[in-house]
N, C-alpha and C positions, 0 to 999 in steps of 0.2 A: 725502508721498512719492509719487511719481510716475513709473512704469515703463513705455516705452515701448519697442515692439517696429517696427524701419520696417521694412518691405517692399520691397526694393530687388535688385538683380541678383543676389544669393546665393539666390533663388529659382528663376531658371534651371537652375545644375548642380543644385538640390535636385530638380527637376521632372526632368532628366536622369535621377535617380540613380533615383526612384521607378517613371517608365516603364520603364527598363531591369531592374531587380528582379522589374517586376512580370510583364514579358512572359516573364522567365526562368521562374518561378514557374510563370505559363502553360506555358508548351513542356515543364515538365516534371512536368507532370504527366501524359503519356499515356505513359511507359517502362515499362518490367519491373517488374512487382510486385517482385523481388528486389531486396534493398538493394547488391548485387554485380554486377557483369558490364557490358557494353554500355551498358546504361540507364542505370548509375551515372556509368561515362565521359559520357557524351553531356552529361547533369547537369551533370556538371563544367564540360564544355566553355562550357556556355551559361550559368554563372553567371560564369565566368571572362570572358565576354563582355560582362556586364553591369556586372562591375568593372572591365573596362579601359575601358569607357564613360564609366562615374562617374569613373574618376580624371583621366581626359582633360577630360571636364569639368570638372572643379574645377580643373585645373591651368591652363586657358585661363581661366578666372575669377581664379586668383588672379595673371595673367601681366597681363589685362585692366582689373584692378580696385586 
């Protein structure tokens, strides 16, 4: 039995999906100690950012592929 994994352009939006996370990740980590308020928004905003990245991603992949 013999299980093969290719490596092919689904690695693109994956590579998408990781920078965009990760730099959210980053930005949010200098807000308000509070789980509430401003810092919380902001959070939001920038991870919201990073999921309209990825889905845009993956949608030109699966439009292209």
């Amino acid at each position: 039995m013999t299980i093969t994994i290719s490596l092919g352009w689904w690695m693109v939006p994956t590579a998408i999906m990781i920078v965009a996370f990760s730099l959210a990740a980053y930005a949010d980590r200098d807000n308000s100690p509070g789980p509430y308020g401003a810092g919380a928004f902001i959070s939001l905003i920038i991870y919201g950012a990073g999921l309209v990245a990825t889905l845009i991603a993956w949608l030109i992949w699966a439009l292209v592929a």
